[in-house]
N, C-alpha and C positions, 0 to 999 in steps of 0.2 A: 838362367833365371835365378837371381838373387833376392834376398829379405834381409832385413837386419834384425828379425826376432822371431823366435820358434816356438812351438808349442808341442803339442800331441795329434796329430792325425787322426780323425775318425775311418775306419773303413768305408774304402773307398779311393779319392785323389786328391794328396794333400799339394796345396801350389802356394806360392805367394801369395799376398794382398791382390798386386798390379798384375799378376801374371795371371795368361789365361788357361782357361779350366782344361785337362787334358782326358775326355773322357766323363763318364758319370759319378754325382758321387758329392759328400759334402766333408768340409775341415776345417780348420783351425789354422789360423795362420801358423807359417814355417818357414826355418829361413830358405827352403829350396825345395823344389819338386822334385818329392818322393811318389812311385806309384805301390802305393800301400794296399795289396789284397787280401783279403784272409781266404785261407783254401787249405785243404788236406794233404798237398803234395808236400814230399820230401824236398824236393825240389823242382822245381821250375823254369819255363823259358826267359821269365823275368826275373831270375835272381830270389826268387821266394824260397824260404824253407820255413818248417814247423820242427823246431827242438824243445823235444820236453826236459825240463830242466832239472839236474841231477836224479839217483835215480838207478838199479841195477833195471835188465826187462824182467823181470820178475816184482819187480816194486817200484810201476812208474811215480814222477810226482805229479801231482794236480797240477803244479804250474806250466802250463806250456806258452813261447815263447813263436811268434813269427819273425824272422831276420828277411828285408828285403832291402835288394842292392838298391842305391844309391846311382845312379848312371850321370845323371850333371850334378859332379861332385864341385864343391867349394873351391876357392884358391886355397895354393899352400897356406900355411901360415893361419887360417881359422884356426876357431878353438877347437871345432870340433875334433881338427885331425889329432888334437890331445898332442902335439908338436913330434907327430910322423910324418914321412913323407910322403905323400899322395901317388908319386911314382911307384913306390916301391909297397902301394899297402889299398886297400879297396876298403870302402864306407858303404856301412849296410844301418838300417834302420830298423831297430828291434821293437817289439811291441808283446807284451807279456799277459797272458788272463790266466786266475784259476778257478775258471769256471761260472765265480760269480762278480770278486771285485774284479777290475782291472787293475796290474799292476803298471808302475810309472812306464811311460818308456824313455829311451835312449838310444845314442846311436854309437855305432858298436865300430872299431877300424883294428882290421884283420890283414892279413900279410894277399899281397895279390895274387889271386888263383886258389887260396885255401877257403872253403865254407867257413860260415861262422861257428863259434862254438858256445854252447851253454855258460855261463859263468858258474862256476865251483865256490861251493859254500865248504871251506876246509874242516870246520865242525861237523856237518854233517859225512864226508869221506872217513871223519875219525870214528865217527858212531858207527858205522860198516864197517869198519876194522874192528871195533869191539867185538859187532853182532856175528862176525868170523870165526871170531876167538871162543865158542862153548863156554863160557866161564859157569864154571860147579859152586854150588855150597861148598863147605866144609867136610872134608872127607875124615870123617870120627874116629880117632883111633882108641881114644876113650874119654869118657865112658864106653864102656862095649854093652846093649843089650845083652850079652848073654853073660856078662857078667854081674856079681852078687856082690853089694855096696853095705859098707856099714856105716848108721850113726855115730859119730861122733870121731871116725876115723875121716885123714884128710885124705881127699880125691882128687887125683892128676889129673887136668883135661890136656892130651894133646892131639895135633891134626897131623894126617899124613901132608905133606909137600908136592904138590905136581903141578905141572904149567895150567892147568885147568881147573886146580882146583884149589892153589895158593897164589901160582907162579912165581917169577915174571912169566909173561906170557905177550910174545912181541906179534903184533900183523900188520901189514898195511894195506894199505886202499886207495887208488887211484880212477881218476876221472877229469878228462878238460885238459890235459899234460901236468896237471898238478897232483902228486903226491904225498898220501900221509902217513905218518909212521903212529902208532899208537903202541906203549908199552901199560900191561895191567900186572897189579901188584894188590896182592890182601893187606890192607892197610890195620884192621882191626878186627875181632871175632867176637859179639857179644852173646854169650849164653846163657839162657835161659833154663832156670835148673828145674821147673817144673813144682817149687817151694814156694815160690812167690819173690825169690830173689833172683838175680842179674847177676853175671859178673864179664867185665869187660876186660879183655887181653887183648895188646901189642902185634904180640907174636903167635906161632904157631904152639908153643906152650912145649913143657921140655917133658918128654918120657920118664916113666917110672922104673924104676930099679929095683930087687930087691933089698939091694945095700941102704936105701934111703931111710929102710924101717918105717915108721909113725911122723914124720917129718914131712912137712908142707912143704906146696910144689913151688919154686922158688920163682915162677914166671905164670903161671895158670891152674889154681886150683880152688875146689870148696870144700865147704866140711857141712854135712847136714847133720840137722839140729833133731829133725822127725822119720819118723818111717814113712812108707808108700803104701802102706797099707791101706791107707784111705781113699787113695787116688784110683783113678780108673785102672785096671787090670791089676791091681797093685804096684805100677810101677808111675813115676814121674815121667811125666813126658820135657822133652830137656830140649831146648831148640837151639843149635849154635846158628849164628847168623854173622855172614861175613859181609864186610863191604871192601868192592874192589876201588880204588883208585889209578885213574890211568891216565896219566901225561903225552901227550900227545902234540907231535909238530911235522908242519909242511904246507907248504900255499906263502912261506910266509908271516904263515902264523902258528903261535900252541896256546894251549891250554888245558884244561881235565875236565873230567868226566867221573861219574861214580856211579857203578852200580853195586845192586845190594842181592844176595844168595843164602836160602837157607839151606839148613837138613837135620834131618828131626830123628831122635832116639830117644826109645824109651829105658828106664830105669829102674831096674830094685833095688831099693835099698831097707834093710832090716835091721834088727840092735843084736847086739852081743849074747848069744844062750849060754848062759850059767850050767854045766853041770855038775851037781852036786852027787 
């Protein structure tokens, strides 16, 4: 039973124009009868299954998807078989709701005897490699709270380094036979000094020395102008905030991603006691 134009199936039994009805049930033309059911089994005597599409079990997605065989499949050579061979591969009819729209359907050619599978959104497997990876704020190495800051003296900010909390920091994530590798990197740290100024750094900002003396930090530092004596507890509250950047490839495809991590410390800072 052939057509020479297709559409979408309503639930139910989708046939030809000329062809007769197989069963109860109303559709749209198609170019061949599909028996299209909607049901909760995994699978079925008729070739049905329900794949929720992408998705750990602990975080299904809304979209779920029914795959139902095709049994009077086309001649070779249709478009459908996307130019596989019919021998060697079976045609299922996919139909997709989440819940409220419907999403398009299509029809899906899989290797013979294998179930169908969900199609893989590579961005999304890269985002579950992210959400793997703990990524931290900025781990302070100073400013330290429990150190005492002076006006008009210059102030080294740097961060300690670790996969979690600078990196690189590598995971991947797989789903559908496709694989994706995502690597995250602190691209920038902008701190907030609790003055009403900013300052933005590259890098993780370079350690203080005694040898450096009175000398500015030659990659990440500030020089305050006022005390904290005004601010809450008397100290500045100083917020570094990192953003991570992360490159990511597999399926096929790459791309990035960015997220963004704080961590907050507070600060005193005082002036210089004169004693005479």
């Amino acid at each position: 039973m052939l057509a020479s134009t297709a559409v979408l199936a309503s639930p139910g039994i989708a046939h030809a124009d000329n062809d007769p009805i197989i069963g109860a049930g109303s559709c749209q033309v198609i170019k061949f009868c599909v028996d299209v059911g909607v049901g909760d089994d995994t699978a079925g005597s008729n070739g049905q299954a329900d794949v929720s599409q992408g998705g750990a079990d602990d975080n299904p997605s809304k979209v779920k998807c029914t795959y139902t065989k095709v049994d009077q499949e086309p001649p070779a050579g249709h478009p459908v078989w996307k130019g596989k061979d019919p021998k060697k591969n079976d045609l299922y009819f996919r139909s997709c709701s989440d819940g409220g729209q419907d999403n398009p359907a299509a029809f899906v050619v899989v290797p013979t005897g294998q179930p169908p599978a969900p199609e893989v959104d590579p961005q999304e497997l890269a985002q579950r490699a992210v959400d793997s990876m703990t990524l931290l704020g900025p781990a302070i190495s100073s400013p330290r709270a429990a150190g005492k800051y002076t006006v008009g003296v210059p102030m080294w900010m740097w961060v300690h380094q670790s996969a979690t909390t600078y990196g690189p920091n590598t995971a991947t994530a797989s789903a559908g036979g496709v694989t994706v590798t995502a690597i995250a990197r602190v691209s920038k740290i902008v701190w907030s000094m609790g003055d009403g100024t900013s300052v933005t750094c590259s890098g993780p900002g370079t350690p203080y020395t005694p040898s450096e003396g009175m000398a500015q930090s030659p990659t990440c530092g500030h020089m305050y102008s006022k005390t904290s004596a005004g601010a809450q507890n008397s100290k500045f509250p100083v917020t570094a905030t990192s953003t991570w950047t992360i490159n990511w490839q597999g399926g096929g495809q790459a791309g990035q991603l960015t997220e963004v991590r704080q961590t907050n410390v507070q600060v005193a800072v005082g002036e210089v006691q004169v004693v005479r």
